[in-house]
Predicted model as a PDB file, atoms N, CA, C, CB and O in Angstrom, pLDDT in the B-factor column:
MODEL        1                                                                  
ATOM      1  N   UNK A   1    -249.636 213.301  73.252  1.00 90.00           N  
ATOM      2  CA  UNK A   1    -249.617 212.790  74.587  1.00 90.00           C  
ATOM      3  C   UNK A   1    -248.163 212.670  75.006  1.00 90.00           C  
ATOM      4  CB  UNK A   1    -250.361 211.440  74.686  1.00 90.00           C  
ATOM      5  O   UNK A   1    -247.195 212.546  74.255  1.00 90.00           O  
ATOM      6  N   UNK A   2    -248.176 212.743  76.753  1.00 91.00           N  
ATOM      7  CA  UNK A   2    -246.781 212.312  76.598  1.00 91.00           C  
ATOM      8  C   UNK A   2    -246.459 211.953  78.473  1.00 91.00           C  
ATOM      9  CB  UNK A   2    -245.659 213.814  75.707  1.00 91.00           C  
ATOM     10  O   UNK A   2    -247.092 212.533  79.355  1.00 91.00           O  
ATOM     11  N   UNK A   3    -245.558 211.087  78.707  1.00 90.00           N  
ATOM     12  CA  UNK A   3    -245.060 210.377  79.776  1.00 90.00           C  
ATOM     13  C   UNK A   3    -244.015 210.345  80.383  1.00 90.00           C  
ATOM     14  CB  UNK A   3    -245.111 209.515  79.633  1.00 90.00           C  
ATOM     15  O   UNK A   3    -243.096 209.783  79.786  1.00 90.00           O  
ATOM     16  N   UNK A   4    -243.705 210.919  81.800  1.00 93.00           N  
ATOM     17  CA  UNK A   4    -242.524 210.869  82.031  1.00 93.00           C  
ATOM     18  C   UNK A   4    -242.397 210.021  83.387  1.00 93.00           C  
ATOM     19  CB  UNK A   4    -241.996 212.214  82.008  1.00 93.00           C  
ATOM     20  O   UNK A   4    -243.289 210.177  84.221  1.00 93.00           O  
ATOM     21  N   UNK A   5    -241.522 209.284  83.614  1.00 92.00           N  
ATOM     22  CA  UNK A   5    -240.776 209.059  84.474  1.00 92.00           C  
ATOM     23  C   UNK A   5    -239.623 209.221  84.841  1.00 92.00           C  
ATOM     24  CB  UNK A   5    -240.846 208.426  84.542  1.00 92.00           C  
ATOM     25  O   UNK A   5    -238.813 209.807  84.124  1.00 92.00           O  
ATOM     26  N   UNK A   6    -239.259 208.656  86.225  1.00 94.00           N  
ATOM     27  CA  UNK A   6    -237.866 208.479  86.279  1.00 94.00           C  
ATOM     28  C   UNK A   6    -236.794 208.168  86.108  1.00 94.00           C  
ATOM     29  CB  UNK A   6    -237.681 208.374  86.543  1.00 94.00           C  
ATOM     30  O   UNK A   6    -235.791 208.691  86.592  1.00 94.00           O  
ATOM     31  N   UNK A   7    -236.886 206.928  85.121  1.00 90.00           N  
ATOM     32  CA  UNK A   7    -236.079 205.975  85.001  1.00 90.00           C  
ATOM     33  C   UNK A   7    -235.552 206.401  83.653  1.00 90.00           C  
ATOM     34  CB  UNK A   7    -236.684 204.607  85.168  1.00 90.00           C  
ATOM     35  O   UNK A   7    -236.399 206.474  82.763  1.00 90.00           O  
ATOM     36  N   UNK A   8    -234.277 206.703  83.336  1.00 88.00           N  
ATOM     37  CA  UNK A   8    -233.301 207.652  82.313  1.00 88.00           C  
ATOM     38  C   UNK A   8    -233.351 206.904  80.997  1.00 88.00           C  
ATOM     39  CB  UNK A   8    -231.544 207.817  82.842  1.00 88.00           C  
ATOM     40  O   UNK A   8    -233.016 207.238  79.860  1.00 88.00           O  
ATOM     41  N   UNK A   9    -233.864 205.805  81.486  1.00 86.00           N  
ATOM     42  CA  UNK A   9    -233.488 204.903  79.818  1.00 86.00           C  
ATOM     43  C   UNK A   9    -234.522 204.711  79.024  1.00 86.00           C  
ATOM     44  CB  UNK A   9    -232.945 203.316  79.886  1.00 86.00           C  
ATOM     45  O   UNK A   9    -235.481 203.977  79.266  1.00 86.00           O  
ATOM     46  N   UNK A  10    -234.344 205.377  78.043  1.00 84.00           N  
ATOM     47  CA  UNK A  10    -235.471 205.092  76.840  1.00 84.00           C  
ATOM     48  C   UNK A  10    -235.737 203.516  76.401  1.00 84.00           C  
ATOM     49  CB  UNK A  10    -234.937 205.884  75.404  1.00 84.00           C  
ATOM     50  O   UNK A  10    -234.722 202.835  76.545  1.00 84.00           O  
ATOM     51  N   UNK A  11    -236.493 203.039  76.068  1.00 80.00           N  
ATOM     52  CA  UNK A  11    -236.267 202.007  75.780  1.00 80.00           C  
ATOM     53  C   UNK A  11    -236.258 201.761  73.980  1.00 80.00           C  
ATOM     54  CB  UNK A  11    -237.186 201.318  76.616  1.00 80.00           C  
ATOM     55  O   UNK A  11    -236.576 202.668  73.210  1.00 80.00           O  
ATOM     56  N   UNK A  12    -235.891 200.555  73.575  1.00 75.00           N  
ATOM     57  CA  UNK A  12    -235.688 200.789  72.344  1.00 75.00           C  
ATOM     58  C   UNK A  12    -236.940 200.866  71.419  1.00 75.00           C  
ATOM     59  CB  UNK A  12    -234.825 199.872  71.966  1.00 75.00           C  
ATOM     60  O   UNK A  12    -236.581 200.809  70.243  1.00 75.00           O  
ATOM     61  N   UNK A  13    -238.325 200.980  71.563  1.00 71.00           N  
ATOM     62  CA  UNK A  13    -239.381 201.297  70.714  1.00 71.00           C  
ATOM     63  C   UNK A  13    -239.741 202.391  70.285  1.00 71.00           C  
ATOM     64  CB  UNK A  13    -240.248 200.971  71.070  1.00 71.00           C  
ATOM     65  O   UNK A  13    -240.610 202.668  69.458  1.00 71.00           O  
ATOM     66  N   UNK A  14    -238.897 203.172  70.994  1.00 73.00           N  
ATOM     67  CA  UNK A  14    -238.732 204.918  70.757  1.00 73.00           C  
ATOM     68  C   UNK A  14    -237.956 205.378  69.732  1.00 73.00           C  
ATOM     69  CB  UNK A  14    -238.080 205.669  71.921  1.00 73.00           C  
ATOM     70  O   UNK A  14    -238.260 206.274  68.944  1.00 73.00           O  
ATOM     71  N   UNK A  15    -236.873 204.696  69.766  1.00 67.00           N  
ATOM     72  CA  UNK A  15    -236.027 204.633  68.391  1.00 67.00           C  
ATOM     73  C   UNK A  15    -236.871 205.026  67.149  1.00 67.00           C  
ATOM     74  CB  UNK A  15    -235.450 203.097  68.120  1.00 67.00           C  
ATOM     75  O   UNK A  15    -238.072 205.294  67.107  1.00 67.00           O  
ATOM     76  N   UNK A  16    -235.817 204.989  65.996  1.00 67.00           N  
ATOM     77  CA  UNK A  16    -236.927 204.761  64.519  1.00 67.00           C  
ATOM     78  C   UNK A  16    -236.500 203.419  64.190  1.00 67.00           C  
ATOM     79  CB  UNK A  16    -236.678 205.937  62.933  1.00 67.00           C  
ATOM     80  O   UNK A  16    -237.085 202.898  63.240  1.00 67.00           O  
ATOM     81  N   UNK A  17    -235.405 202.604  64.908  1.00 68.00           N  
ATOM     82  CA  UNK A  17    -235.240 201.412  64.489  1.00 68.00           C  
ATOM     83  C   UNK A  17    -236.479 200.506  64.923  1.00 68.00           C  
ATOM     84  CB  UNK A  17    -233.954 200.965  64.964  1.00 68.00           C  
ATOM     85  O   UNK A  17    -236.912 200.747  66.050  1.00 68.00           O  
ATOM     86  N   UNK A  18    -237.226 199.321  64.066  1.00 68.00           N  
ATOM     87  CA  UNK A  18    -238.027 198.551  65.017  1.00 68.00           C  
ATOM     88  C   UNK A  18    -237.519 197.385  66.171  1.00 68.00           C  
ATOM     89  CB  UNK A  18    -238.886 197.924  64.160  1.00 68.00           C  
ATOM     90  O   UNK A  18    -236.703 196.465  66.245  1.00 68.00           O  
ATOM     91  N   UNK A  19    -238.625 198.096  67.071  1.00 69.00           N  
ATOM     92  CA  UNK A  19    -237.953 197.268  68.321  1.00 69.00           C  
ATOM     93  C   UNK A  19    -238.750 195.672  68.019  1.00 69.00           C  
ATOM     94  CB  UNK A  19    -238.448 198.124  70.202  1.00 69.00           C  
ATOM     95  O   UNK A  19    -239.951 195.629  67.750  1.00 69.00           O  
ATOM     96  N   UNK A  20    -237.889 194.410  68.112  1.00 75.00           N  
ATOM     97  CA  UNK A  20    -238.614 193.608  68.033  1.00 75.00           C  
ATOM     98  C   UNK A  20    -239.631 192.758  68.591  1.00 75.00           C  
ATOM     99  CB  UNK A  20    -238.176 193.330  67.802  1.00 75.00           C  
ATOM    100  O   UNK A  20    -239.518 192.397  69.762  1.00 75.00           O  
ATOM    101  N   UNK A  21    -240.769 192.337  67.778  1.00 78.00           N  
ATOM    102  CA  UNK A  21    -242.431 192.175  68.686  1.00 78.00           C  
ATOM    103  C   UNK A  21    -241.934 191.036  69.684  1.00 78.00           C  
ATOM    104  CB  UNK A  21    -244.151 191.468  67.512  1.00 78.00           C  
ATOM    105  O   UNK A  21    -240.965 190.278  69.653  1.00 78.00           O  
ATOM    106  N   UNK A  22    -242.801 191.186  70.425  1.00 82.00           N  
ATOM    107  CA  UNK A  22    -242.895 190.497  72.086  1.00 82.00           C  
ATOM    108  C   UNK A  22    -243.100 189.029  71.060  1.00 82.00           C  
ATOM    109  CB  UNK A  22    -244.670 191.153  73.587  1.00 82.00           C  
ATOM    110  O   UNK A  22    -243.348 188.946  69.857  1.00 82.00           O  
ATOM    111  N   UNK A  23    -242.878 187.944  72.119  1.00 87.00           N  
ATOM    112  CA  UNK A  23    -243.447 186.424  71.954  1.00 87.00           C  
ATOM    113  C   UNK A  23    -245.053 186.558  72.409  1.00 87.00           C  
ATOM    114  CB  UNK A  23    -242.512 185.182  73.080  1.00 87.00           C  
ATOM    115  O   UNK A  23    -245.474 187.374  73.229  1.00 87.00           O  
ATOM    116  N   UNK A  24    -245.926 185.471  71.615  1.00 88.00           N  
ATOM    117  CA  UNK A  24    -247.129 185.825  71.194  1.00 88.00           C  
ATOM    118  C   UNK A  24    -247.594 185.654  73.353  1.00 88.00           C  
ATOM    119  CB  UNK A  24    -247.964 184.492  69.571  1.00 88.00           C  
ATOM    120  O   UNK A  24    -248.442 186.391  73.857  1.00 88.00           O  
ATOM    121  N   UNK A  25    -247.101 184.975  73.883  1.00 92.00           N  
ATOM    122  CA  UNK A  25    -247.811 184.884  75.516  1.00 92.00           C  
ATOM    123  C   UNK A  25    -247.496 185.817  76.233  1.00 92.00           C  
ATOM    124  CB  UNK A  25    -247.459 183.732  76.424  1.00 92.00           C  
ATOM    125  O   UNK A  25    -248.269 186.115  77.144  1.00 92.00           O  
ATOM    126  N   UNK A  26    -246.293 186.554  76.053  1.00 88.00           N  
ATOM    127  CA  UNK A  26    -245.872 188.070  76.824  1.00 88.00           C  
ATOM    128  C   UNK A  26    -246.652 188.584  77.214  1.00 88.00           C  
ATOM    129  CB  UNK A  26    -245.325 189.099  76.235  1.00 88.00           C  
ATOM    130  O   UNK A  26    -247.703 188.591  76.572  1.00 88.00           O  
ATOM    131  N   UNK A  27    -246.590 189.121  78.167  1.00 87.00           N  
ATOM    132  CA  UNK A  27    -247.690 190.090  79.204  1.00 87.00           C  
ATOM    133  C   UNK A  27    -246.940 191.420  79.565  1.00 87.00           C  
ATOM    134  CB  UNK A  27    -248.120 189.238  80.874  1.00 87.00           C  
ATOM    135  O   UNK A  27    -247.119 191.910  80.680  1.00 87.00           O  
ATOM    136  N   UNK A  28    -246.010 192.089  78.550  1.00 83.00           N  
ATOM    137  CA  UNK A  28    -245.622 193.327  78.001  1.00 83.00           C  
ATOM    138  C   UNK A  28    -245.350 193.429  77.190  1.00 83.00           C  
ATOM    139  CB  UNK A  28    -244.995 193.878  78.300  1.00 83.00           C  
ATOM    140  O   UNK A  28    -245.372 192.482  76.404  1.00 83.00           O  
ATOM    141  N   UNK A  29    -244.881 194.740  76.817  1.00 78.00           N  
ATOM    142  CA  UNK A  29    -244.279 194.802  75.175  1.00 78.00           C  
ATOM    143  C   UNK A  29    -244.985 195.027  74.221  1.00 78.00           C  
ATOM    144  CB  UNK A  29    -243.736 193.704  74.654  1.00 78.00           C  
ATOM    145  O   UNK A  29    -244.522 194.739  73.117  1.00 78.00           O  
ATOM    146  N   UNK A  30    -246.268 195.583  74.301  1.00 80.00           N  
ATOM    147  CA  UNK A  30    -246.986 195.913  73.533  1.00 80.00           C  
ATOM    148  C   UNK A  30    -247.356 197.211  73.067  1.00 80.00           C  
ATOM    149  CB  UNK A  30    -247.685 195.427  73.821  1.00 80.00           C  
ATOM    150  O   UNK A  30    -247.812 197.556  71.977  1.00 80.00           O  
ATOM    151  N   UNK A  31    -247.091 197.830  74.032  1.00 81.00           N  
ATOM    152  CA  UNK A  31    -247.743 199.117  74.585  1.00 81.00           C  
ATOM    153  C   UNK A  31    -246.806 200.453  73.152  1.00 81.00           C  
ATOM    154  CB  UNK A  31    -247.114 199.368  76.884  1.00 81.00           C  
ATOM    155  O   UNK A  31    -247.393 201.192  72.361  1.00 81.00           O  
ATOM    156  N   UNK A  32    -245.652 200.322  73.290  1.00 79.00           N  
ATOM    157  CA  UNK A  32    -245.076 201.182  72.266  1.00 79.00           C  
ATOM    158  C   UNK A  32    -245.114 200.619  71.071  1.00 79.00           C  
ATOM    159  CB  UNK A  32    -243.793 201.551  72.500  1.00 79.00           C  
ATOM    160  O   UNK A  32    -244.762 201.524  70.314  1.00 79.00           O  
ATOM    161  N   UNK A  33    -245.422 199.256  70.161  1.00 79.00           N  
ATOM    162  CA  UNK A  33    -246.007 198.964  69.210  1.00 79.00           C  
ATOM    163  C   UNK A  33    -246.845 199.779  68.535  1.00 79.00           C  
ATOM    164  CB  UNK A  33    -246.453 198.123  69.454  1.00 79.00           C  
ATOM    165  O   UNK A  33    -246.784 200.359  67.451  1.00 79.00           O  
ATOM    166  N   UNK A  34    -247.868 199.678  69.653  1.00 82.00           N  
ATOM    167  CA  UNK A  34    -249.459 200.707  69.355  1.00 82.00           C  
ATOM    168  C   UNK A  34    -248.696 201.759  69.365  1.00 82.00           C  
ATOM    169  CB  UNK A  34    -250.965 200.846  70.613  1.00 82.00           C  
ATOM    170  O   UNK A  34    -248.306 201.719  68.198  1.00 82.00           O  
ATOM    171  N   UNK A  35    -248.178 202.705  69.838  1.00 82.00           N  
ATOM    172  CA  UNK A  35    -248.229 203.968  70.050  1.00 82.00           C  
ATOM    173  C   UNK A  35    -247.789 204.331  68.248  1.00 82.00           C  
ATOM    174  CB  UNK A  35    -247.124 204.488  71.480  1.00 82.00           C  
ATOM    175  O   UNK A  35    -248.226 205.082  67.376  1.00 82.00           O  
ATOM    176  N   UNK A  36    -246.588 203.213  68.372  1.00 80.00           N  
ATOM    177  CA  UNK A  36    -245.510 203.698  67.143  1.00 80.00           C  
ATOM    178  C   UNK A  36    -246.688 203.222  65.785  1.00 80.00           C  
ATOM    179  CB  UNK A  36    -243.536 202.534  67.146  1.00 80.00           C  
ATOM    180  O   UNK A  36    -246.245 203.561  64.688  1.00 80.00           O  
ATOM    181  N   UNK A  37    -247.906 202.595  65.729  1.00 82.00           N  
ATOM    182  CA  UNK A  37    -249.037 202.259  64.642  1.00 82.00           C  
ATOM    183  C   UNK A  37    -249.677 203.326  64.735  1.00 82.00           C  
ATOM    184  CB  UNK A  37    -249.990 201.025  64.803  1.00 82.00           C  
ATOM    185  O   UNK A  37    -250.231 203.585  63.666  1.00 82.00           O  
ATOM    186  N   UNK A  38    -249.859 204.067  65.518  1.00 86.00           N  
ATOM    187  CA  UNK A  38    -251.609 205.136  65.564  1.00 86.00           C  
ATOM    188  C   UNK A  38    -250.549 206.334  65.762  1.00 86.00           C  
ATOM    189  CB  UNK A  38    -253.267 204.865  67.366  1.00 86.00           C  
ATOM    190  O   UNK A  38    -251.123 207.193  65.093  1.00 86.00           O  
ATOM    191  N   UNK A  39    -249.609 206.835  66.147  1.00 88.00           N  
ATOM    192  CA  UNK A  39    -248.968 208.014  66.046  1.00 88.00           C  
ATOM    193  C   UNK A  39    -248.496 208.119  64.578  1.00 88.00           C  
ATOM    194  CB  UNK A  39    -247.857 208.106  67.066  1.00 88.00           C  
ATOM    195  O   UNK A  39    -248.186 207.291  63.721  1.00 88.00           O  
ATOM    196  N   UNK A  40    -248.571 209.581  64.633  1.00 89.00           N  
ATOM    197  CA  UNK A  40    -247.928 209.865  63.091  1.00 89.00           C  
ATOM    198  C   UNK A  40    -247.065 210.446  63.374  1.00 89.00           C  
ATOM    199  CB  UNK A  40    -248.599 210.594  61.986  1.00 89.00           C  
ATOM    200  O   UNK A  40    -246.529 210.700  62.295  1.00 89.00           O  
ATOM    201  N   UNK A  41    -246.129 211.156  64.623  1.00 89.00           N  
ATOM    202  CA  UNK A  41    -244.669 211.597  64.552  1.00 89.00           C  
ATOM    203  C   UNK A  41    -244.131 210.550  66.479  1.00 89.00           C  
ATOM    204  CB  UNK A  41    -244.583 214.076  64.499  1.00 89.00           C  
ATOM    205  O   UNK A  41    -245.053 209.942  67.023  1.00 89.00           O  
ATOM    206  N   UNK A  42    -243.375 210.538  66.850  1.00 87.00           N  
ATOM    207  CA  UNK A  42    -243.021 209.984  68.128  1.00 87.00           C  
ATOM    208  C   UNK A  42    -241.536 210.518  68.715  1.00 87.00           C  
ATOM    209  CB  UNK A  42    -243.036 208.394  67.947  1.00 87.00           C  
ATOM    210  O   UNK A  42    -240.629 210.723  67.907  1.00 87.00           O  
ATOM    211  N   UNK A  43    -241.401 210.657  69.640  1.00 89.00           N  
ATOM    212  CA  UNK A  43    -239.926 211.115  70.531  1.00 89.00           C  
ATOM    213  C   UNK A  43    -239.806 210.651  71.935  1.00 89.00           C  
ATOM    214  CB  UNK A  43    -239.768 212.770  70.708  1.00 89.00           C  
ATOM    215  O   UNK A  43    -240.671 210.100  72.615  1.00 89.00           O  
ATOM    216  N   UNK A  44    -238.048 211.107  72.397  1.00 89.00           N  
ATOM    217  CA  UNK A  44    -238.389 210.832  73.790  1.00 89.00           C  
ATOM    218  C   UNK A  44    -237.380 212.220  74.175  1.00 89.00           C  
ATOM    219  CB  UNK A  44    -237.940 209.030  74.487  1.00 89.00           C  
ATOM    220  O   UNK A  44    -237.171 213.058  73.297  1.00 89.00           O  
ATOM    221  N   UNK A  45    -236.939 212.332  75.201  1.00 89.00           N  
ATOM    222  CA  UNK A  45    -236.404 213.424  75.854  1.00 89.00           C  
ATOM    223  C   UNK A  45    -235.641 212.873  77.112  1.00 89.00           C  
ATOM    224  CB  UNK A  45    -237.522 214.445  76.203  1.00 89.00           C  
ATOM    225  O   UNK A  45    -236.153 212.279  78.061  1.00 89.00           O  
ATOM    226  N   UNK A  46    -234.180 213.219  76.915  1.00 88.00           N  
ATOM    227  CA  UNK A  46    -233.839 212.527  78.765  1.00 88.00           C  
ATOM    228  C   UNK A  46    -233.705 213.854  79.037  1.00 88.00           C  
ATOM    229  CB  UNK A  46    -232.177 211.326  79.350  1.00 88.00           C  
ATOM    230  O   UNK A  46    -233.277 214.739  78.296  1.00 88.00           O  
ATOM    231  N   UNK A  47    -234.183 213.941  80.379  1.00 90.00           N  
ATOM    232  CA  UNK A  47    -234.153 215.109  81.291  1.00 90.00           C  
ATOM    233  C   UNK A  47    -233.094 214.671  82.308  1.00 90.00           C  
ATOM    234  CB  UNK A  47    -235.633 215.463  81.987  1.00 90.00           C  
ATOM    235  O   UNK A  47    -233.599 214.260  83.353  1.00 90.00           O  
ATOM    236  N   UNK A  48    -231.820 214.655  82.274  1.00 83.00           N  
ATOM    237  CA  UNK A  48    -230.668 214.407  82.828  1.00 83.00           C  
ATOM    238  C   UNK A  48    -231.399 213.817  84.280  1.00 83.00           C  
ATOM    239  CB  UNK A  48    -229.599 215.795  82.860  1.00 83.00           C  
ATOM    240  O   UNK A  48    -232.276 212.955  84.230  1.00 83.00           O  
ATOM    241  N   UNK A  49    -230.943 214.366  85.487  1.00 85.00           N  
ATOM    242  CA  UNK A  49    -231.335 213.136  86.796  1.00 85.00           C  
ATOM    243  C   UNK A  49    -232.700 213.209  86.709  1.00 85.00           C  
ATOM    244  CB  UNK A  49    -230.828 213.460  88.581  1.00 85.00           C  
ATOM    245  O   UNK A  49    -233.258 212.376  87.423  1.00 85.00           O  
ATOM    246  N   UNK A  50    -233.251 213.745  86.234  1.00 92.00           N  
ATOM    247  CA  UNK A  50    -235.078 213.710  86.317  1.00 92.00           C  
ATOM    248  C   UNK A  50    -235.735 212.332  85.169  1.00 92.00           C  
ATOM    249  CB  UNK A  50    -235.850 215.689  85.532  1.00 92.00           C  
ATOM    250  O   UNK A  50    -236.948 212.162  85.293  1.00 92.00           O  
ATOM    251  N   UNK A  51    -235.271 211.721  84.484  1.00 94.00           N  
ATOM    252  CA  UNK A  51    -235.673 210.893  83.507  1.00 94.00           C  
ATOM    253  C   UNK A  51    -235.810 210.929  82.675  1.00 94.00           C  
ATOM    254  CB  UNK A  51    -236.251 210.521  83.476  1.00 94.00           C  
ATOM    255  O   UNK A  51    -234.731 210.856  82.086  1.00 94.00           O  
ATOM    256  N   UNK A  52    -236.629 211.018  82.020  1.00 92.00           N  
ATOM    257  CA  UNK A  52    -237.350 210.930  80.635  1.00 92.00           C  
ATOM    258  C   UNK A  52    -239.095 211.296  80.129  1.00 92.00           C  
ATOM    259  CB  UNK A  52    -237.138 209.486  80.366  1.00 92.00           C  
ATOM    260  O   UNK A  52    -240.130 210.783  80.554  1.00 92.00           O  
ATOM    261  N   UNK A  53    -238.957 212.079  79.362  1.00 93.00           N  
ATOM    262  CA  UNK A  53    -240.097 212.244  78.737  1.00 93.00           C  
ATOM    263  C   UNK A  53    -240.505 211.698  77.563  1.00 93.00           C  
ATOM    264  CB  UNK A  53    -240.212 213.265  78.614  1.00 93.00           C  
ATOM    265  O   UNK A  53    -240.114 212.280  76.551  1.00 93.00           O  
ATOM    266  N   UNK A  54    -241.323 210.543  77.397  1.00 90.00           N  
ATOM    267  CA  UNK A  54    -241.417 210.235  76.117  1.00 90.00           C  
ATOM    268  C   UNK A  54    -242.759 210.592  75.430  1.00 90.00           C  
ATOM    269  CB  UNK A  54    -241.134 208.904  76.022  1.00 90.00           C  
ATOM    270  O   UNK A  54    -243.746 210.722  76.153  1.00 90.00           O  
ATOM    271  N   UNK A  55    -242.893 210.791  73.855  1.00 92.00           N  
ATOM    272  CA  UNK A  55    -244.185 211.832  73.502  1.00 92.00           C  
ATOM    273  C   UNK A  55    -244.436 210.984  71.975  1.00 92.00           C  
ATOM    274  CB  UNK A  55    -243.683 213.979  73.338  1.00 92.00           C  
ATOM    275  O   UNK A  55    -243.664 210.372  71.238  1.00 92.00           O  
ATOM    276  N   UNK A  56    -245.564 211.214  71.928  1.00 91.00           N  
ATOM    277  CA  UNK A  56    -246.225 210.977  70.510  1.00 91.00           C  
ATOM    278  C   UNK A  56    -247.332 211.770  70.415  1.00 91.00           C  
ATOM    279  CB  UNK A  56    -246.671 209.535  70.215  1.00 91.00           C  
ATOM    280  O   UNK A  56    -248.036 212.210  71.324  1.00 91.00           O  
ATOM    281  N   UNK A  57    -247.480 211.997  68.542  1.00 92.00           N  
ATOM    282  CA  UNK A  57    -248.916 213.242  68.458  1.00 92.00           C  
ATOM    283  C   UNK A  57    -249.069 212.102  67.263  1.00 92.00           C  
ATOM    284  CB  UNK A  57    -248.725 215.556  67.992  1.00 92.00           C  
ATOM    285  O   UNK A  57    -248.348 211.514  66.457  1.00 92.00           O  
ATOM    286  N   UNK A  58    -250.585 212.168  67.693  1.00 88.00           N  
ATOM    287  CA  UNK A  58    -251.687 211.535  66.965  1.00 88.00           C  
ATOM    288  C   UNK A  58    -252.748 212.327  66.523  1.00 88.00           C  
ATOM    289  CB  UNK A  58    -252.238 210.580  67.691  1.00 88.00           C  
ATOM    290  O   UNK A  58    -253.332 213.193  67.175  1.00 88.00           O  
ATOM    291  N   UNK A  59    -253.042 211.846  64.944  1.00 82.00           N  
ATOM    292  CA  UNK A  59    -255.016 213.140  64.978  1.00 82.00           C  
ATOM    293  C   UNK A  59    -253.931 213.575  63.525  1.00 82.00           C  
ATOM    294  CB  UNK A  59    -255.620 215.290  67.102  1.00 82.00           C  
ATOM    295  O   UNK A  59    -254.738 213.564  62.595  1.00 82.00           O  
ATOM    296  N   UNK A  60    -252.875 213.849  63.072  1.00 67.00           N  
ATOM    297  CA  UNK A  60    -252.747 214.167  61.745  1.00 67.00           C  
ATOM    298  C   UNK A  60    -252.708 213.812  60.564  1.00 67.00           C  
ATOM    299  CB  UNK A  60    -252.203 214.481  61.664  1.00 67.00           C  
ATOM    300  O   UNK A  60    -252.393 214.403  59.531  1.00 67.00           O  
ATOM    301  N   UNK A  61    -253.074 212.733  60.797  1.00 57.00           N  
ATOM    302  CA  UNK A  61    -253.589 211.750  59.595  1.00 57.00           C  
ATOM    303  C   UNK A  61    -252.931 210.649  59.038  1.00 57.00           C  
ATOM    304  CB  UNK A  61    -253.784 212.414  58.506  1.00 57.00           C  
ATOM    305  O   UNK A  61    -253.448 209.706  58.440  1.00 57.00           O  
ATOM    306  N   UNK A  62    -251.634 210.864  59.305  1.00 52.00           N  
ATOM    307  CA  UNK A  62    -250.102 209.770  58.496  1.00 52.00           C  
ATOM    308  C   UNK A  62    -251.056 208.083  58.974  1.00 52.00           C  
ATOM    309  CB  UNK A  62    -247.616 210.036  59.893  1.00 52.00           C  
ATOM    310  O   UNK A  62    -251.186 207.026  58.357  1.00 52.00           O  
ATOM    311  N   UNK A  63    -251.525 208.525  60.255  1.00 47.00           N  
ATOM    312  CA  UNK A  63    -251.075 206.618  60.790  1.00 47.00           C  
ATOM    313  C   UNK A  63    -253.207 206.756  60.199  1.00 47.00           C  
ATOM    314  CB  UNK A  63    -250.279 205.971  63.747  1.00 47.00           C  
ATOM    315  O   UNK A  63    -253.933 207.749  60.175  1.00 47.00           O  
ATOM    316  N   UNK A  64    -253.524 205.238  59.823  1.00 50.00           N  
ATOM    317  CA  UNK A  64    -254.400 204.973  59.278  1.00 50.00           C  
ATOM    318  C   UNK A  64    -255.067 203.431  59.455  1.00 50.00           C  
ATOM    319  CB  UNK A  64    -254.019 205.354  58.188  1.00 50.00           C  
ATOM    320  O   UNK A  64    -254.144 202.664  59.728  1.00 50.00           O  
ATOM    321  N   UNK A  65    -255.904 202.968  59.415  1.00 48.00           N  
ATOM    322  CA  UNK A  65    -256.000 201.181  59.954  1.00 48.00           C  
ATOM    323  C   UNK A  65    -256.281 200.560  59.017  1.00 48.00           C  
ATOM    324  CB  UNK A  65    -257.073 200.643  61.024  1.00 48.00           C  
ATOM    325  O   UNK A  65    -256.409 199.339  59.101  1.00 48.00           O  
TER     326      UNK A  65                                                      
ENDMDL                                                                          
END                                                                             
């Protein structure tokens, strides 16, 4: 799968560093957690003034519950 917008800045859950978890009442911050648990490879892409593409492939078996 994969997502692009406009906005140039990756944020840091894209990294391979871990980005650190939200406070337990947050009402974001969750969303690339999951991706980075159920994906088994992940990236992002800046597309200079156009933004960013960010991508993960899931279905090859690495990530597991």
């Amino acid at each position: 799968m994969a997502v692009w917008d406009t906005d140039p800045h990756v944020p840091p859950g894209f990294s391979n560093a871990p980005a650190p978890p939200p406070p337990p009442d947050a009402e974001h911050g969750r969303g690339l957690p999951l991706v980075r648990a159920c994906a088994d490879t992940w990236g992002a892409s800046e597309l200079r003034e156009l933004g960013k593409l960010l991508w993960a492939e899931c279905g090859g078996g690495a990530a597991a519950w």
